[in-house]
C-alpha angles and dihedrals in degrees: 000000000000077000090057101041089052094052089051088053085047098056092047095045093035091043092069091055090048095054089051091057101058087030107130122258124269127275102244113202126184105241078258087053091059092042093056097049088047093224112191114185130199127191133236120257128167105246149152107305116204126201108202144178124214122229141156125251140183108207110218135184117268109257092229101053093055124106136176131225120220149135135267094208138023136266138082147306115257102162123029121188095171131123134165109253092027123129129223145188122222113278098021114147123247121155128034111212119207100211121234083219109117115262152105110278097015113248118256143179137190112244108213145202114302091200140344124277144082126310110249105163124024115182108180138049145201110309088013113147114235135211125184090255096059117113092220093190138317132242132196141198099227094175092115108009123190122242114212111210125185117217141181108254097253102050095052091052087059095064133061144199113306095023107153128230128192104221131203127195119208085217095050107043106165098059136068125191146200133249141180121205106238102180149323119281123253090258141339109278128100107241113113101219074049101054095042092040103244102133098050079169108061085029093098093044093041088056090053097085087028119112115255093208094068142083132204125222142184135232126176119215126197106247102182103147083048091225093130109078126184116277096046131145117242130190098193132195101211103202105222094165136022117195114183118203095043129149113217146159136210108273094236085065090069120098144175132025121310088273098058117029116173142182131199107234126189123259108247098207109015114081116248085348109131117197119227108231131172121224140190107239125199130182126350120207130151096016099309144086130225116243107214098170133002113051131066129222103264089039109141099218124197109239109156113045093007090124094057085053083078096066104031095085111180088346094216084289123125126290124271081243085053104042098043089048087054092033094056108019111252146048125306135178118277082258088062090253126139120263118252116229090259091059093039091055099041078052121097097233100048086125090085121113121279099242122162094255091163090085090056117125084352092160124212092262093056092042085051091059098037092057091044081060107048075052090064098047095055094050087050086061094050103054084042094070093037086057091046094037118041084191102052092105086064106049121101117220120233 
């Protein structure tokens, strides 16, 4: 059984450096070669790996944080200082009413600020008449806004309160915030006095063309240099899992079908050369792909320019013969392999030194297998004499 057990671990940790031996040979590029094909690199690191989903938001004002703006009495607006976007302090003043109260001249009085915040809605101008009733403008507090997102159910039913999301504005292109889920909506549909339960009153008909399969939710998003506004477009990356310790790539390094994905790494010891390796791939999310097997942490793999890598073939560059010869020091086959003794001493130059050459360019993948299976060997020793001696557990060794 413990026989058995050892040739199995044999053949998994033997079968990589099999593969190392019939890969095919590097793609050797000339330093203009690389410049061309505009090759960037980036090296793998264990990190945190996040698994996302996408989903469209409106960002909205928070209900509490809203005031109005209006008159006690009625008359008309002879002076006007607001402006969409403006912000303003508590009991500034904004609008000057004329008074529809007899006298000469006419009484008036400046009606101010509610509350602080920026002017998001103005409904009267100069001359305008005013009524009590008269919403005169409305003003928000848009230092943290809300962010309504519509789900499928279950998805929602995957995430909780203070689940983060990376979000994106088309208008705003260059910068990505952060936001924190706060709580479900009222109900499903997308209207945002619906969603926040402001319009008890249309809910029942609104939800009438929403789609009963989904679920809204609410994020809330820091807004201290007050340039997000309500009514905005949001592409969102919901965050549903965070791994630590995961090796991943850019999704734009992966090549080939699900059978045979592949990666261009770069050569650790032969000037602008990229090995072809294959890789096993699991999930992608947020523009990058989990590496389960394949690559090593310190790995240079080839992102921008990688697919061109595929067609390049030797690129104009030298030979493998030529580039492992200038990359170690001394002579190989035209394979790239090293030289046995015979054909180092039928070679002219068979009078340099004797140096251990094999260990040249040995990268820290290859290290890594020659050691497990030095490993191997030695416990193949081992279950060897226990099989010939019963009392071998019980020698002691001088």
């Amino acid at each position: 059984m413990k026989t058995t057990i050892l040739f199995s671990l044999a053949t998994l940790l033997l079968a990589p450096v099999t593969r190392a031996a019939v890969a095919v040979p590097p793609v050797i590029l000339t330093e203009q070669g690389v410049k061309n094909l505009g090759l960037e690199t980036v090296t793998v690191e264990e990190a945190d790996f996040e698994t996302t989903t996408f989903a469209l938001g409106r960002t909205e004002a928070i209900p509490e944080k809203r005031a109005i703006l209006s008159s006690r009495v009625s008359g008309r607006v002879i002076e006007n200082n607001l402006k969409i976007g403006m912000y303003v302090e508590k009991d500034e003043p904004l609008v000057l009413l004329e008074s529809r109260q007899p006298g000469d001249p006419p009484p008036s009085i400046w009606l101010k600020a509610p509350a602080a915040g920026t002017v998001i809605g103005v409904n009267t101008r100069l001359g305008a008449p005013l009524e009590p009733t008269d919403s005169l403008a409305e003003i928000a507090d848009l230092k943290t806004i809300y962010l309504i997102v519509t789900l499928p159910q279950a998805t929602a039913g995957k995430i909780k309160q203070g689940t983060q999301a990376i979000v994106r504005f088309p208008v705003r292109p260059d910068r990505e915030y952060s936001a924190t889920l706060l709580k479900f909506t009222a109900c499903p549909c997308p209207d945002p006095a619906c969603a926040l339960g402001q319009d008890v009153s249309t809910r029942s008909q609104q939800a009438e063309g929403a789609d009963l399969n989904t679920a809204g939710v609410i994020f809330t998003i820091e807004n201290p240099d007050n340039q997000l506004r309500p009514g905005m477009n949001a592409e969102c990356s919901i965050i549903m899992e965070k791994r630590q310790g995961v090796l991943s790539v850019p999704r734009e390094a992966i090549h080939g079908g699900t059978a045979n994905r592949h990666v261009y790494v770069k050569h650790m010891s032969i000037p602008n050369a990229f090995d072809r390796v294959n890789v096993q791939t699991g999930l992608a999310s947020n523009g990058r792909v989990e590496i389960i097997d394949g690559l090593l942490p310190g790995d240079e793999v080839v992102t921008r320019g990688s697919y061109s890598l595929g067609f390049a073939g030797s690129g104009g560059g030298p030979s493998l013969k030529e580039a492992m010869d200038a990359a170690h020091g001394h002579e190989h086959n035209d394979d790239g392999s090293e030289k046995s003794k015979d054909q180092e001493n039928s070679s002219p130059t068979a009078e340099h030194d004797d140096h251990a050459h094999e260990a040249h360019g040995i990268s820290m993948r290859e290290m890594f297998f020659m050691a497990s299976t030095g490993i191997l060997a030695l416990l193949l020793v081992i279950t060897s004499l226990r099989r010939r001696s019963p009392d071998f557990a019980t020698t002691e060794l001088s």
